[in-house]
N, C-alpha and C positions, 0 to 999 in steps of 0.2 A: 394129424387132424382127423376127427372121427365126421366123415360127409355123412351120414345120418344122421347127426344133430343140428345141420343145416338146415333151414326155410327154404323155402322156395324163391321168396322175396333175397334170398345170400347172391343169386345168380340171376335174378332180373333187374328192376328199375329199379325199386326201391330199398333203400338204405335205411337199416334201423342200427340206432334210434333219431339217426339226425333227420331223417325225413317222419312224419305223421302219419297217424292210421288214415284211411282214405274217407272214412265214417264215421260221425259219432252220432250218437243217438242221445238224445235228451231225454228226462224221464221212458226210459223202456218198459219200466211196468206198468204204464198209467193205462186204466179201463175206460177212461174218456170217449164219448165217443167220434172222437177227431181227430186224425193223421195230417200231421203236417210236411212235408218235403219241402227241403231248400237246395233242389240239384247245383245250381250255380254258387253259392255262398261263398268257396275257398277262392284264395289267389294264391295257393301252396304249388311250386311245382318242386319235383324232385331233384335230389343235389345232382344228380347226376346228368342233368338235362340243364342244369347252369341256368340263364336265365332263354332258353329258347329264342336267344339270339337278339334282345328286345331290352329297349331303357327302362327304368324307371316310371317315367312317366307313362309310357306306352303300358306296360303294367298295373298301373291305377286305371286307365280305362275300362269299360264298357266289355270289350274286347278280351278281357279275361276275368271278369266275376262278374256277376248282376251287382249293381252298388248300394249298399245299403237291406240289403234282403235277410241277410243272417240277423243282424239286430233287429228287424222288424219280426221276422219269424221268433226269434229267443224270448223278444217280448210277451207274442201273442202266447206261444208254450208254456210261460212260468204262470198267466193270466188263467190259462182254461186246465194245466194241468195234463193238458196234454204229451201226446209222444213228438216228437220233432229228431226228422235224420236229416241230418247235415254232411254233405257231402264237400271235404276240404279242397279240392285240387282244383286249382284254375281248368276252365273250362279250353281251355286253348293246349293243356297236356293230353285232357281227353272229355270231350262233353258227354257227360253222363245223362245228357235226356235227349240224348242221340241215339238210335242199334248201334252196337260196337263195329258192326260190318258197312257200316258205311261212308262215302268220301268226309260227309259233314261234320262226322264226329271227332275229326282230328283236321281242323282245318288250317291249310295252307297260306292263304288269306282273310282277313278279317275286317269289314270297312274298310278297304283300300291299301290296310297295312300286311305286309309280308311278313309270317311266322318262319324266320331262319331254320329253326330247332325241327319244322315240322315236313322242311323237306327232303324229297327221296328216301321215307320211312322204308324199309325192308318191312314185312309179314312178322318178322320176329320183334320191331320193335313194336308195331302194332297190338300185336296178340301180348305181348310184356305189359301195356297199358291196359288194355282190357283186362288181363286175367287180374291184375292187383289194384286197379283203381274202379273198375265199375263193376267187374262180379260183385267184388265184397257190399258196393251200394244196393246193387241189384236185388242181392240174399236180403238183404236189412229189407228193402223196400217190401218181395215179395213175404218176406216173416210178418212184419208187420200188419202189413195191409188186407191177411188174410185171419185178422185174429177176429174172433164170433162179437165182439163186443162195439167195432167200429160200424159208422154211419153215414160218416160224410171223409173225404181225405182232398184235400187240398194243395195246389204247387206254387212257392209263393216266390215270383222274377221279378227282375225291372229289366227296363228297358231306355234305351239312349231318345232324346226329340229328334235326333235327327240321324239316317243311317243309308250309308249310300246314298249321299247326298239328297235323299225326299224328310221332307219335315212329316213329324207325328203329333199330331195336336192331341192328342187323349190322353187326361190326366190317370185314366187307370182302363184297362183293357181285359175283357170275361172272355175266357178261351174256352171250347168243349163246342162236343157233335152229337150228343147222342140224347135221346128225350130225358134217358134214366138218372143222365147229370144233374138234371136242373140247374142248369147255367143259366139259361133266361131265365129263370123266378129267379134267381140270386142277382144279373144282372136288374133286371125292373125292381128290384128291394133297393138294390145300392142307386138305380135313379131319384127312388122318393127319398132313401137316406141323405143325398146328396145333390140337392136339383139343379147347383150350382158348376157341377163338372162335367167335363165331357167325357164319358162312359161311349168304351171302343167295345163292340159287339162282333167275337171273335177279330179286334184287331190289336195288334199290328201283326198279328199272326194269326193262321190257322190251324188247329191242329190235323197231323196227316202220321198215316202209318212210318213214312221215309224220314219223317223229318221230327218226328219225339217217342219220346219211350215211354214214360210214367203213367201217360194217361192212357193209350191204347195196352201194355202189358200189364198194369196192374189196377188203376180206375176202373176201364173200363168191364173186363172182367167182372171185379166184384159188386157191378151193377148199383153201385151206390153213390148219392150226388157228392157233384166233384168238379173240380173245374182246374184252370190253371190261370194264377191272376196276375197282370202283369202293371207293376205302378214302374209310370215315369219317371226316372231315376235321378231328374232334378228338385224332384221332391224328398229326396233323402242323401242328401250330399251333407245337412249338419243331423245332430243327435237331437232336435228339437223336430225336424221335418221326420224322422223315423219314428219316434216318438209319438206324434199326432197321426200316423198314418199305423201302426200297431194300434190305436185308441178307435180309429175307424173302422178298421177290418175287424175287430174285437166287439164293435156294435154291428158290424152287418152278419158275420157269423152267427153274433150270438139272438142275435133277430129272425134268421134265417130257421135257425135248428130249435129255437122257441115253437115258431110254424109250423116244425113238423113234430114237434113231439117229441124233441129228443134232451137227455138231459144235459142239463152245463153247466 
């Protein structure tokens, strides 16, 4: 056997061709000026990690993809033309809008449920998930996010009603910290778009250096509005609820960036 015609990927996690590339990018050339990310979208994990110790069902949860975010993003990208990275691997092989260095990013528990697969990682199995699963997102995110032509970029999650047993009443939640986001004009747009919802102001999350990647390593850098929006995720459990909820982000987006002058 000739080892220089080997991958890298020959002697780590992943397995080609039965396992998938960790990224795909949707429209890559588009000069739009809108970047979309869908860190959570896959439920892929690699053959080699089997099912991380976990049923079926426990797999459809919450707990290993945002539900409903990839067709809500796919929708919104074919609509404006824009670029859309899609990040495939369940969030529970390695959360990509995690730092790779931290306990979060490879979690052990999840809502109360125990990740078999995810304990007593060694440093090597660690650094095997980060070097193939989130650099390669990382690259994409920071190529992307630094092209001259972009204006707004946007992170598009759900999220569960209820986690660690506290209820979440907000039918969709504006995340960001920084003026230059404009997250409040985008959140006070989607109150008058919607007068009827309960609109979460930075909730059910925060953002924080320890605990996301997207919006501090590459939002906010490029100084450009940005947010990271997080819909209720029993709002998109059929193809009819994903559907009306792409139609809506497609009118506050494209209301938003009418505002400021930008083209769509």
């Amino acid at each position: 056997m000739d080892l220089s015609r080997e991958t890298p990927s020959s002697y780590g996690l992943l397995s080609r061709p039965a396992d998938p590339e960790p990224v795909e990018i949707i429209n890559a050339e588009s000069t739009r000026p809108i970047l979309m990310i869908c860190e959570h979208a896959g439920r892929a994990i690699p053959k080699k990690l089997d099912t991380l110790g976990l049923t079926d069902d426990q797999l459809a949860m919450h707990i290993a993809y945002d539900i409903g975010t990839e067709k809500v993003a796919r929708k919104l990208a074919a609509r404006f033309g824009c670029t859309l990275i899609v990040q495939r691997y369940s969030r529970l092989v390695l959360d990509c809008n995690r730092p790779p260095d931290t306990v979060e990013s490879i979690p052990v528990v999840s809502d109360h449920i125990s990740i078999p697969g995810n304990q007593d990682l060694t440093r090597r199995d660690r650094d095997a998930r980060t070097r193939e699963i989130f650099e390669p997102f990382a690259a994409a995110c920071k190529k992307h996010v630094t092209k001259p032509h972009l204006r707004y970029t946007y992170s598009i999650h759900s999220f569960t009603p209820s986690m660690n047993g506290l209820r979440r009443p907000w039918d969709v939640g504006f995340l960001y910290r920084r003026p230059q986001s404009r997250g409040r004009n985008l959140l006070e747009l989607a109150g008058r778009l919607w007068p009827s919802m309960t609109l979460g102001d930075n909730e059910p999350y925060q953002v924080a250096d320890e605990t996301d990647w997207f919006i501090p390593s590459c939002a906010e850098p490029r100084q450009i509005p940005h947010s990271l929006i997080e819909i209720r995720n029993d709002h998109l459990i059929t193809d009819a609820g994903c559907e009306q909820w792409s139609d809506r982000r497609y009118e506050l987006f494209s209301h938003f960036m009418e505002t400021n002058d930008a083209t769509v």
